[in-house]
N, C-alpha and C positions, 0 to 999 in steps of 0.2 A: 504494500500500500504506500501512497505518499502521504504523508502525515504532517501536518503542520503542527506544533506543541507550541503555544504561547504559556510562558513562563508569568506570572503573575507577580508584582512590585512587591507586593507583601507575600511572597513566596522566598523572594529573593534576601528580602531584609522583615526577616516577621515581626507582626506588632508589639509596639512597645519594646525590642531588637534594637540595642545602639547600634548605629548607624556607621558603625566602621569599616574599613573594607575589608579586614579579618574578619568579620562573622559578614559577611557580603561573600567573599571567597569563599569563605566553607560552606554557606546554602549553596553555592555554584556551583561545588564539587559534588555534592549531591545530586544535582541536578543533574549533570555529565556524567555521572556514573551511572545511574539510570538512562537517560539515553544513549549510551556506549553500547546498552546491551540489546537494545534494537537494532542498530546498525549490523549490517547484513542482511536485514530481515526486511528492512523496509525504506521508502525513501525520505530524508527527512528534511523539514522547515522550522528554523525557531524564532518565534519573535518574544520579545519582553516587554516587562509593565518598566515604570520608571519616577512612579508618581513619590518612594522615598527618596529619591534619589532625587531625582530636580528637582525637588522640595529644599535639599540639604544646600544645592548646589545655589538656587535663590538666595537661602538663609547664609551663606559664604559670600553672593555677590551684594546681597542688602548692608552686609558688614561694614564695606569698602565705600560705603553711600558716598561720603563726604570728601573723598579723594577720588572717584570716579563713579562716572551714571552706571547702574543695575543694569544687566547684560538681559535684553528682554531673553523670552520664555522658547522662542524658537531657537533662539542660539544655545541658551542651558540644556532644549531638548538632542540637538546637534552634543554636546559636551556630553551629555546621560548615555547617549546613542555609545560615543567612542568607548567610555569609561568603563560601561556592563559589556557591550562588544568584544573588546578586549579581555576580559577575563574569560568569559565565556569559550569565544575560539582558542584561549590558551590552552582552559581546563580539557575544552574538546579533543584539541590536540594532544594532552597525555594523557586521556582514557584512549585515545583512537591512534596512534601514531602512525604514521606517512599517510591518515586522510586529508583528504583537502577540505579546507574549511575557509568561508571566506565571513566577512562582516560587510554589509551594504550599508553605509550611509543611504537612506531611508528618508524623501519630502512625499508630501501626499498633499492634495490640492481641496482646500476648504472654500468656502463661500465667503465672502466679507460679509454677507449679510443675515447669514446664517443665525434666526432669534436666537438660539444660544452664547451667540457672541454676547451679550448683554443680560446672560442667565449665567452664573459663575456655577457649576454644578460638581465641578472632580477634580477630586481627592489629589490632594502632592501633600510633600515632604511629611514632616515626625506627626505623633499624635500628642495631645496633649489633653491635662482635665480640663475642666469647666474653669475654673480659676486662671491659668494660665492663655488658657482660648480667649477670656474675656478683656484682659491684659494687653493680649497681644492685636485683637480689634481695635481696639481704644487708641495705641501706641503707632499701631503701622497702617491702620486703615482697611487690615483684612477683610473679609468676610470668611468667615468659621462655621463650620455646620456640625450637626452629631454624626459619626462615622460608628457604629457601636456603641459601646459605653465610653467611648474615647470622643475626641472633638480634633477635626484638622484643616487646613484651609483648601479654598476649591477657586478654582479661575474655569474664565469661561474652554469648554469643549463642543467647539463648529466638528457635523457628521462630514468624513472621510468620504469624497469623490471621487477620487483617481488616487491611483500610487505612480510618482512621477518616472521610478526607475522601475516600471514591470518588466517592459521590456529585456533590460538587465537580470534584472530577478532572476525569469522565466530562460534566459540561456544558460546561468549558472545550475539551477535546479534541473534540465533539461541534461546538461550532461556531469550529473550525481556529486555535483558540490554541496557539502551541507553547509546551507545561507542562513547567518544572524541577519533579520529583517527586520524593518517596522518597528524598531525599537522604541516603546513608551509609544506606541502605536502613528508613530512616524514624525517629521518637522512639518508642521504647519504651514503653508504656503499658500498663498492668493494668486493669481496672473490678469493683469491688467493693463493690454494696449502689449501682446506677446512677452511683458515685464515679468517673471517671478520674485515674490517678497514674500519673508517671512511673514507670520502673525502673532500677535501676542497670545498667547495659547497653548492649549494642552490636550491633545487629541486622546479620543479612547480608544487605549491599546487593542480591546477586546472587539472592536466594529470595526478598527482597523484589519484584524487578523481577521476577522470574518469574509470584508471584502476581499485582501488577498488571497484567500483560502478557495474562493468561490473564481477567480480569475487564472490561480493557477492547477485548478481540477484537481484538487486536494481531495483524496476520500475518506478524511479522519481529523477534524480539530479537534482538539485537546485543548480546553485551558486548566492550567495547575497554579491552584493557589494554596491556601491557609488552612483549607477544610477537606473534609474526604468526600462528603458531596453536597449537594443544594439540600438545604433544612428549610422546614416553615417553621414563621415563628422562634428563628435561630434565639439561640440564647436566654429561653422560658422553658418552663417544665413542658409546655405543650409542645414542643419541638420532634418533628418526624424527619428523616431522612428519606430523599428522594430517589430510589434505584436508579427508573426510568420511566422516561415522560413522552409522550407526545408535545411535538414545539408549540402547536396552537393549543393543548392544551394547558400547557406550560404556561404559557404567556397570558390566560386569562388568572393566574394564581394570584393571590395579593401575595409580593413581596416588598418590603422598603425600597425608596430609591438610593437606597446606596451602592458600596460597591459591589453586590450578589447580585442586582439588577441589568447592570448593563452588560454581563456575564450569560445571563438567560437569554436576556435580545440580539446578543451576538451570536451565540449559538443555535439559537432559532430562525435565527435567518438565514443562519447559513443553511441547515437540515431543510429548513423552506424551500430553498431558490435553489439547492445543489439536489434536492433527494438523499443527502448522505449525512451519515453520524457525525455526534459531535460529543463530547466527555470532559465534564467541569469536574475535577476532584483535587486530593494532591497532590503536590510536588514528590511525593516519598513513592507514591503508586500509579507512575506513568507507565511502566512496562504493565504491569496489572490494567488498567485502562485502555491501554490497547487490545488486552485477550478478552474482554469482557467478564473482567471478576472488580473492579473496585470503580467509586466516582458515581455519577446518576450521566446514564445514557439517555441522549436526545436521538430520538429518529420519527418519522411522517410513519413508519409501519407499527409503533406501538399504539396501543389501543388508552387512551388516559393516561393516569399517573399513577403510576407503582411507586410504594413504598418498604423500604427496608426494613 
């Protein structure tokens, strides 16, 4: 199969997880070790979240305010891109020795006028309490939202139209390079009068990887994050675990808009518009995910929603 895995931010650096790149590297090597052991078996695509990370990389450029202007959000997302990139194809490379492995720098083309530009809705950098979130509104002018029992700040996320390097993408994947893509679900970019420019903005990793998944005849997205699969009602006693769903059935579920949400919509769309599976669970249980033993499977041939 060709399989696309997108890697989830807080997969990467889990909640409440300082933010260093020692425990950054060791969830990577997790990660690579686990998909080491697919290769052979299958063809692969990986993209990442990036929301702690250009979170931190903001909170590093906001530092410097007063000796130089804050580096907008497309550029930090380009700097997230290199940063996880590089670890990633390192680790790759000593689970996998003499594959080829490459990193795309990764633009995808938004709308300027896209209402969400003007709706701040996803998730970056640390989390913080109630007390600190409140502080930090007051102070820098954020906007802060409840992310769980945690609070983090969100900037506006315009829906992914194009991926500007498919093209690319689709030669290197075509002949059996495994591609780091769409990192932090790509740079933000406008075109206006044949011009490309950045946006100040934060694309979602997961609608990103949906579209790419659906353009390069992907027959398996994966995303791995923080949980083993889609819960209702996460983190209450009434809380069920979701095996496997139907996508429209999925979609009519009450979930939060947080970040479980736009996890569902991207994997449903894909299973929609492609006919083919798609598997939101762990980072620990991606070879499992692939056999159909762990995570909650989306596919149009299941009948409702199955519960574990």
């Amino acid at each position: 199969m060709r399989i696309l895995i997108a890697l989830g931010g807080n997969a990467l650096l889990k909640r409440g997880e300082a933010m260093t790149a020692e425990n950054q590297r060791r969830n990577i090597v997790i990660a690579c070790e686990a998909i080491s052991r697919l290769d052979g078996k299958h063809q692969i695509i990986i993209s990442h979240g990036n929301g702690p990370q250009v979170g931190l990389l903001a909170l590093q450029s906001e530092s410097y305010a007063d000796k130089v202007e804050p580096y907008p959000f497309d550029v930090l997302g380009a700097e997230s891109q290199g940063m996880i990139g590089y670890m990633l194809e390192q680790e790759l490379r000593n689970h996998m020795p003499g594959r080829q492995v490459a990193c795309l720098l990764t633009q995808v083309e938004v709308d300027i006028n896209d209402p969400a530009v003007k709706q701040p809705n996803k998730f970056i950098g640390p989390v913080y309490d109630e007390e600190q979130a409140k502080k930090l509104m007051q102070e820098k002018g954020w906007i802060i939202k409840p992310d769980g029992k945690y609070y983090r700040r969100v900037v506006p996320s315009p829906q992914p139209l194009a991926i500007v390097e498919i093209e690319t993408l689709r030669t290197l994947v075509n002949n059996d390079v495994i591609v780091i893509a769409g990192g932090g679900g790509g740079i933000p970019v406008t075109t206006l009068s044949s011009q490309s420019r950045g946006l100040e903005a934060v694309i979602d990793k997961d609608r990103c990887c949906s579209l790419m998944a659906q353009q390069l005849d992907v027959d398996l997205l994966i995303i791995a994050t923080d949980v083993s699969r889609v819960f209702t009602d996460f983190g209450t006693a009434d809380s069920k675990a979701i095996k496997a769903a139907n996508p429209h059935a999925l979609l009519e579920m009450d979930f939060p808009a947080g970040s479980m949400w736009p996890k569902i919509q991207a994997t449903c769309e894909f299973s929609i518009n492609s006919g083919r599976s798609a598997v939101i669970g762990s980072l620990e249980d991606i070879v499992d995910m692939v056999d159909g033993r762990a995570g909650t499977l989306i596919n149009k041939d299941i009948d409702g929603v199955a519960f574990h």
